[in-house]
C-alpha positions as CSV (number, residue, x, y, z in Angstrom):
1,X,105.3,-15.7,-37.0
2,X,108.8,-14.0,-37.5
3,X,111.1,-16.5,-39.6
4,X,112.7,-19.3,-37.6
5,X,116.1,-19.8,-36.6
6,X,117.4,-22.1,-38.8
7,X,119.0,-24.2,-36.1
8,X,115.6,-25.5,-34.9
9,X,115.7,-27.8,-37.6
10,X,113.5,-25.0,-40.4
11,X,114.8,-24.9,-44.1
12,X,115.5,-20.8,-44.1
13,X,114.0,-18.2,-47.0
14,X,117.9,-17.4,-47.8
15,X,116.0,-15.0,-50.5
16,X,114.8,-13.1,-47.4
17,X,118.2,-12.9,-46.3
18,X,120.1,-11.7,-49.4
19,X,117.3,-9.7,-51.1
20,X,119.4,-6.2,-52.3
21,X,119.7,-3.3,-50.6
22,X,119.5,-0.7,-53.2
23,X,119.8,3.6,-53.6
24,X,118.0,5.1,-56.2
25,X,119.3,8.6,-57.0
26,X,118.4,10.6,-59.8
27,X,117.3,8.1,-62.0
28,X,119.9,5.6,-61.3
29,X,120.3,2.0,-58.8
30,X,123.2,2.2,-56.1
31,X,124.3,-1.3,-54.6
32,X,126.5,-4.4,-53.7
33,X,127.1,-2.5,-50.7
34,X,130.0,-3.4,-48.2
35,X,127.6,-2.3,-45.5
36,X,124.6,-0.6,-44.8
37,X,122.6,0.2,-42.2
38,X,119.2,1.7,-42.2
39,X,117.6,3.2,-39.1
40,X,114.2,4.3,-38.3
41,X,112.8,5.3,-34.3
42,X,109.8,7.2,-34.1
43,X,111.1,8.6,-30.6
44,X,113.9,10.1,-32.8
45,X,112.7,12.9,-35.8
46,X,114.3,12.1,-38.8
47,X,115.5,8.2,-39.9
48,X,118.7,8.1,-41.0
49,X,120.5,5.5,-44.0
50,X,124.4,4.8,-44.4
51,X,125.8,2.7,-46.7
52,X,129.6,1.8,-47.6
53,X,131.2,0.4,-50.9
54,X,134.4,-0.7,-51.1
55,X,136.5,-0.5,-54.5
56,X,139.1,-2.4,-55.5
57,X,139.6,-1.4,-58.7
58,X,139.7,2.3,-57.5
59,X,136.9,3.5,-60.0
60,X,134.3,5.6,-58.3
61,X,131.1,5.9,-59.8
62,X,128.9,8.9,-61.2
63,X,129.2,11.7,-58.6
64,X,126.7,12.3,-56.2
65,X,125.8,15.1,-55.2
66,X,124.5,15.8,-51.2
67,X,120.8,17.0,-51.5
68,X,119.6,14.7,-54.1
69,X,116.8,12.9,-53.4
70,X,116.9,9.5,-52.7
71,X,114.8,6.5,-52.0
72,X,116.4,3.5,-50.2
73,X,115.3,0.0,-51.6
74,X,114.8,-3.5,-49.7
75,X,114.2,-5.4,-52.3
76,X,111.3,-3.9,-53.9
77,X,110.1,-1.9,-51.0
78,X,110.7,1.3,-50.3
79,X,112.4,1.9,-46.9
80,X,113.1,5.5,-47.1
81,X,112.6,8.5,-48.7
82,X,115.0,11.3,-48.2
83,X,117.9,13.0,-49.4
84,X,121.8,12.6,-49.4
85,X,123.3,14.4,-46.4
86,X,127.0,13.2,-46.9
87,X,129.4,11.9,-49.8
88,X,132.9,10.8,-48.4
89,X,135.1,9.0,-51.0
90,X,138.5,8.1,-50.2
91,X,141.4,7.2,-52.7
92,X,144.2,5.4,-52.5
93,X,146.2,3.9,-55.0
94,X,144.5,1.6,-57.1
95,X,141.5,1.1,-54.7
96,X,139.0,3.6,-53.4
97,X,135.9,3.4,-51.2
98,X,132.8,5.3,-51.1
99,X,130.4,6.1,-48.3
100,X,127.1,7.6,-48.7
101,X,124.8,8.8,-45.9
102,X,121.2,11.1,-45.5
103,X,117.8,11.5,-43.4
104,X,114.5,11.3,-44.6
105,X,111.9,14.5,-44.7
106,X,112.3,15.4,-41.7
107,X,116.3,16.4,-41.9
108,X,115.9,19.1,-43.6
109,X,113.2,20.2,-41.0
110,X,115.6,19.9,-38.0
111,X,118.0,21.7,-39.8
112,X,116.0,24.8,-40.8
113,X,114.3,27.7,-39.0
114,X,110.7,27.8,-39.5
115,X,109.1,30.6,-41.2
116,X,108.4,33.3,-38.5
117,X,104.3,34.1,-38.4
118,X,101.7,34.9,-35.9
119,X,97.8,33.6,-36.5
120,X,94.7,33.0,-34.9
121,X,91.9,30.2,-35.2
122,X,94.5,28.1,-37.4
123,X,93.4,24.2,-38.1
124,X,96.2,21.9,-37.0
125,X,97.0,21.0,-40.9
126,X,97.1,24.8,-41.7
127,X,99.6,24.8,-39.5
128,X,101.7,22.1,-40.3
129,X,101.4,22.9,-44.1
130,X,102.2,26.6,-43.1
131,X,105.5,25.5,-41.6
132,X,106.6,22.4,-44.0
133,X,105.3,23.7,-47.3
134,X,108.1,26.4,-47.8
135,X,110.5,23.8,-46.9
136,X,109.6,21.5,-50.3
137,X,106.9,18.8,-47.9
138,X,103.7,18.9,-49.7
139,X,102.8,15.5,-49.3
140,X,101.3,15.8,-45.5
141,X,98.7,13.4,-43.3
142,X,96.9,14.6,-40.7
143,X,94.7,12.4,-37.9
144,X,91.2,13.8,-37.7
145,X,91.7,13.7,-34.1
146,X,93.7,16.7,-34.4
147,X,91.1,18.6,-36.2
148,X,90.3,21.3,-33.5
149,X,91.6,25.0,-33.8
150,X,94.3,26.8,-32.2
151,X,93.3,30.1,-31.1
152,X,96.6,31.4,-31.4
153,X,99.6,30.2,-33.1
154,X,103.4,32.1,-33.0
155,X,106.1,31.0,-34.4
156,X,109.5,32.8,-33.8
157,X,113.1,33.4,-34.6
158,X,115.1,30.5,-34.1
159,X,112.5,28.1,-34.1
160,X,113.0,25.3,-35.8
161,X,110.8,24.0,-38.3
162,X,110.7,20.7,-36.5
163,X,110.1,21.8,-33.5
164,X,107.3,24.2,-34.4
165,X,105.7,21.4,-35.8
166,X,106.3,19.1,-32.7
167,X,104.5,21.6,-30.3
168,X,101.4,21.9,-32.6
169,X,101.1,17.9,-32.9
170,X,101.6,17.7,-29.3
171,X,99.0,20.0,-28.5
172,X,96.4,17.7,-30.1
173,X,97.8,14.5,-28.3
174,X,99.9,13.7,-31.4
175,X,102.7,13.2,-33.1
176,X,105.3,14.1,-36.3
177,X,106.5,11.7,-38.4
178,X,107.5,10.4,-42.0
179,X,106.4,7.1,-43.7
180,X,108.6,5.1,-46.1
181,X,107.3,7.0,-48.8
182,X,107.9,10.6,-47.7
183,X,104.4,11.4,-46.1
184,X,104.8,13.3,-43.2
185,X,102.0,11.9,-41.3
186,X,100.9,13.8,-37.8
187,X,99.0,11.3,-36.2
188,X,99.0,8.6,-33.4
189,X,99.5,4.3,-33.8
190,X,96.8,2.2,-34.8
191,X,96.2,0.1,-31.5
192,X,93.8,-2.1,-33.8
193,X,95.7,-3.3,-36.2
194,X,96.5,-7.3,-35.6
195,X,100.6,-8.1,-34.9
196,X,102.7,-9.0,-37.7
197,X,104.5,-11.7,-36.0
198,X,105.2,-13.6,-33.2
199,X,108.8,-13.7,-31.4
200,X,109.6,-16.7,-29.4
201,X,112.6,-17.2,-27.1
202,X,112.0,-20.1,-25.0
203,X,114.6,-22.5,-22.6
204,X,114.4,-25.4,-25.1
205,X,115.0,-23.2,-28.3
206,X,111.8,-24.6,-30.1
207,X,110.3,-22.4,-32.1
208,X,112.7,-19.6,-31.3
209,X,113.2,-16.6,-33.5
210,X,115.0,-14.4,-31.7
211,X,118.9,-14.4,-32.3
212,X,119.2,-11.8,-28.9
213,X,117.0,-10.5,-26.3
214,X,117.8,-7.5,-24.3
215,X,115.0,-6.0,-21.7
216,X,116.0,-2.6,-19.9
217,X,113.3,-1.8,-17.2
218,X,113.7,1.7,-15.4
219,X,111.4,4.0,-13.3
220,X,113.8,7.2,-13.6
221,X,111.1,9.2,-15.7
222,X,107.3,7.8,-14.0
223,X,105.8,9.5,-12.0
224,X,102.8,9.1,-9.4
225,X,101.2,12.3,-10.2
226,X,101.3,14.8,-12.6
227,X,100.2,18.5,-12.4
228,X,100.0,20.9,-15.0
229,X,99.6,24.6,-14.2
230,X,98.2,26.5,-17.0
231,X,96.7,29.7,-18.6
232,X,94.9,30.6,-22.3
233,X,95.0,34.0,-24.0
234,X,91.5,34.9,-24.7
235,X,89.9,35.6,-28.6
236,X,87.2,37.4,-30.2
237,X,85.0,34.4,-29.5
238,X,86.0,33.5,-25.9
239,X,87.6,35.5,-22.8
240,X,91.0,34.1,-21.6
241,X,91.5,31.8,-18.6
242,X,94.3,31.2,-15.6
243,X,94.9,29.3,-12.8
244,X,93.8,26.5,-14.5
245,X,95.1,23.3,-13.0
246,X,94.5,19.5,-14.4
247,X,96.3,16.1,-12.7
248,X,96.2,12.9,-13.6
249,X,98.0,9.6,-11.6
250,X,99.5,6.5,-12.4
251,X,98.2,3.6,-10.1
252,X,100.7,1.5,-11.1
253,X,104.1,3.4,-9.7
254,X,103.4,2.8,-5.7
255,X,106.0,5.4,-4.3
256,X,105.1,9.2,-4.5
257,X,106.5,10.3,-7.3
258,X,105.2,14.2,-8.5
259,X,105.4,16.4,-11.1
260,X,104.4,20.1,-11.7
261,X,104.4,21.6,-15.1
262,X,103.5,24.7,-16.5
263,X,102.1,26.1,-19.6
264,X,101.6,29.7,-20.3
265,X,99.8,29.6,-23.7
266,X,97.3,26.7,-23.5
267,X,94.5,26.3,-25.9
268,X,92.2,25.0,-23.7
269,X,91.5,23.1,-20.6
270,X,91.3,19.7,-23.0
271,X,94.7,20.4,-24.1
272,X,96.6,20.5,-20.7
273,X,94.7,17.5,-20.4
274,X,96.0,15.6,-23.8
275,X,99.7,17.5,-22.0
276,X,99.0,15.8,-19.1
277,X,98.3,12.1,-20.3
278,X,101.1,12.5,-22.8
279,X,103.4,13.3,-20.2
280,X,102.2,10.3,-17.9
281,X,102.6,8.1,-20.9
282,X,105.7,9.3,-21.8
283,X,107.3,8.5,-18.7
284,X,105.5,4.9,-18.6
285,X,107.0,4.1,-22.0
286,X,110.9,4.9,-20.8
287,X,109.7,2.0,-18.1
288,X,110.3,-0.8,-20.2
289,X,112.0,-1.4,-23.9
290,X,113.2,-4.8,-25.5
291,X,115.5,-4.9,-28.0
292,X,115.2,-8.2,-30.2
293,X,117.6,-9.2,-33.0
294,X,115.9,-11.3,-35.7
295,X,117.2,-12.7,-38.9
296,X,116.4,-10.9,-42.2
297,X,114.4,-7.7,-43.0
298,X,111.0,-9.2,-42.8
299,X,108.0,-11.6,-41.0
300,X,107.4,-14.9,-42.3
301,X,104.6,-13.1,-44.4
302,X,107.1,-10.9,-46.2
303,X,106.1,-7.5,-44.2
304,X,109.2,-5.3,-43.8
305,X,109.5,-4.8,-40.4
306,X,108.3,-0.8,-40.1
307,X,107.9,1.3,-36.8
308,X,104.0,1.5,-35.7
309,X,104.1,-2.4,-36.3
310,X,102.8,-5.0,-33.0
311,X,103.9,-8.2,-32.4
312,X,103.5,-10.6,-30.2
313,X,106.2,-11.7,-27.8
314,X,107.0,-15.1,-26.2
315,X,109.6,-14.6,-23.3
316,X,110.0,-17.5,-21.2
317,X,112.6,-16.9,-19.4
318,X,111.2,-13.2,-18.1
319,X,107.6,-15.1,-17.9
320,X,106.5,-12.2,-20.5
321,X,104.0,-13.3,-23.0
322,X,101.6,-10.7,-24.8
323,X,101.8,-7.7,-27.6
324,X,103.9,-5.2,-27.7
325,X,104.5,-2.1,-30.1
326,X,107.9,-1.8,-33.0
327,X,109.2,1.6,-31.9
328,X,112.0,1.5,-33.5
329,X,113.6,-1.0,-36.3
330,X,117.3,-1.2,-37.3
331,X,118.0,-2.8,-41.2
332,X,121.7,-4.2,-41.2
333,X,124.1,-6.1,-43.1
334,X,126.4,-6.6,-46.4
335,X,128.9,-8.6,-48.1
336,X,129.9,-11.1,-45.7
337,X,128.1,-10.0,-42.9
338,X,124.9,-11.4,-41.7
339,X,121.4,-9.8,-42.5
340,X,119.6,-8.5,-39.3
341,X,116.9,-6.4,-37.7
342,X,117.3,-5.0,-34.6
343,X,113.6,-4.2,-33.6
344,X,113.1,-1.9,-30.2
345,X,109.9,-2.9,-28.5
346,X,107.9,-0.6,-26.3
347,X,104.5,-1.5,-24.0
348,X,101.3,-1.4,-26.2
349,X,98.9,1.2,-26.2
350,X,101.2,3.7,-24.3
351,X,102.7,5.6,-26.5
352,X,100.5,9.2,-27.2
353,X,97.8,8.1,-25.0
354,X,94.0,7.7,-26.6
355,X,91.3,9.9,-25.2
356,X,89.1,8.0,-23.2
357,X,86.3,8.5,-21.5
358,X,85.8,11.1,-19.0
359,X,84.4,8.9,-16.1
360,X,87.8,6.4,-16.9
361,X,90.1,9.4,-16.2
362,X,91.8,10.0,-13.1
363,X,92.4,13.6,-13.2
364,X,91.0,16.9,-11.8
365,X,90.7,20.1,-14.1
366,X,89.9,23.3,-12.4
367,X,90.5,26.6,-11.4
368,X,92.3,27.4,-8.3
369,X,94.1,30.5,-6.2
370,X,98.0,29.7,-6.6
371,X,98.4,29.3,-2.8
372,X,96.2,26.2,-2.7
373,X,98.8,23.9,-4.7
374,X,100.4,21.7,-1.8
375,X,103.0,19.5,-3.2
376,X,103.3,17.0,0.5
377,X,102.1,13.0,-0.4
């Protein structure tokens, strides 16, 4: 379970509360902060870390320098790895403050253009070492799901090196991100793995855990039907296709809702598949999202809380009671303000949808004359 409220009558960890918040930079431990706040979403590409130090005395410390690397401390956990974007230090008389800010790896990817090359019959972590590499990432993860070949892979101008590396995850089904300790990892969430806690909001505030409880439900981006048009360029080994044409539905949206989407350099019929499921998915995962505030940085087991994570959820005023999946975690607090994590809770097993089954799938993936695609419910 997640650490109790200590109203309910528990005896709190107040070392899970005050454990430091440090920055180590070049060697050297940054901290007694003011204020931090460290943020992580794996909807979002790079996690960001800001911290701010008020000083009285108006010393400011050793320079630093923005793009020196950084890892950001709870406790002795790494949280982050990344480098300094920012330095702002402001003086005043006889007091000064300092603020620091950065990203993980995948900053410097959003930043920067990917380098500009055309290949064929690539594995999916040629490619992303191909575009990552030149940019300092050598430490890389790649599923084995995404261990087919693209038959042809262009990268150009203005692409960024982010978003070169998005489309070649995506086209496996997958996804780009960065762990604590500066992996990039392309890859999808571990649906197996047991929760790390449970979070309990009930009437009668036994057992609660939760300080706040916000649930935003929204159909604005599902969808009834999807449809994705698509053609592939043909290779040495295999002739090119078009007019292919894969749908897949969503039972559980009961109005007609379509969508038509199009994709002139497929690698296969499989991929507008994994395009088409992701898509369905994605839209299903904007449908719900809690947002719980919990005391402290970690479960009652010690875990820092970490996107990927499950937990279970009590709800008993929404009558909700089952798993659901840490999208997104939130680290903040300081001198003299309280110690929280704000923890953003999406449906489980939604997110990049698993392949399953072919006789499980609702979907239809053939060729067709352009004049046959009727868009009336």
């Amino acid at each position: 379970m997640a650490t109790p409220n200590s109203s309910q009558g528990h005896t709190p960890d107040l070392s899970r509360d005050i454990e430091p918040v440090s920055i180590l930079i070049g060697g050297r431990v940054h901290n007694d902060w003011s204020n931090y706040d460290v943020d992580s979403d794996l909807m979002r590409p790079a996690a960001g870390w800001r911290v701010d130090l008020g000083l009285p005395a108006g010393q400011l410390p050793l320079a630093v320098e923005p793009g020196a690397r950084v890892e950001v401390r709870i406790g002795s956990d790494v949280a982050l790895t990344g480098i300094v974007d920012d330095v702002d230090d402001d003086v005043g008389g006889r007091t000064a403050s300092l603020s620091m800010s950065g990203r993980d790896g995948a900053g410097i990817l959003t930043d920067c253009s990917a380098p500009i090359f055309t290949a064929k019959d690539m594995s999916l972590e040629q490619i992303v070492r191909s575009v990552v590499n030149p940019l300092g990432i050598s430490k890389v993860r790649v599923d084995s799901r995404g261990s087919s070949a693209a038959k042809k892979v262009n990268i150009e101008p203005g692409d960024t090196a982010w978003r070169a590396l998005e489309r070649a995850a995506h086209a496996n089904g997958l996804w780009p991100w960065f762990a604590p300790d500066g992996t990039l990892i392309v890859g999808g969430p571990d649906y197996d793995a047991p929760p790390v806690a449970s979070l309990i909001l009930r009437r009668d505030g036994k057992g609660n855990n939760i300080n706040r409880l916000r649930r935003i439900k929204s159909i604005a981006r599902r969808y009834s039907e999807i449809t994705i048009l698509g053609q592939s360029n043909g290779t040495n080994a295999a002739n090119g296709q078009n007019a292919m044409r894969t749908i897949v539905r969503d039972p559980d949206v009961k109005i007609y809702r379509p969508l038509i989407l199009t994709d002139g350099d497929a690698l296969s019929g499989d991929s507008l598949l994994r395009q088409a499921e992701k898509a369905l998915a994605d839209g299903r995962l904007d449908g719900l999202t809690y947002q719980a505030d919990v005391r402290g940085h970690r479960t009652s087991n010690g875990v820092l809380w970490e996107p990927g994570q499950r937990v279970h959820l009590e709800d008993e005023r929404r009558g909700f009671s089952g798993i659901l999946f840490v999208m997104a975690r939130r680290f903040r607090g300081g001198s003299g303000t309280s110690t929280t994590t704000t923890l953003t809770l999406k449906e489980d097993k939604v997110w990049i949808p698993l392949v399953v089954p072919k006789g499980k799938r609702k979907l239809e993936t053939k060729a067709f004359d352009p004049e046959e695609l009727d868009t009336t419910p």
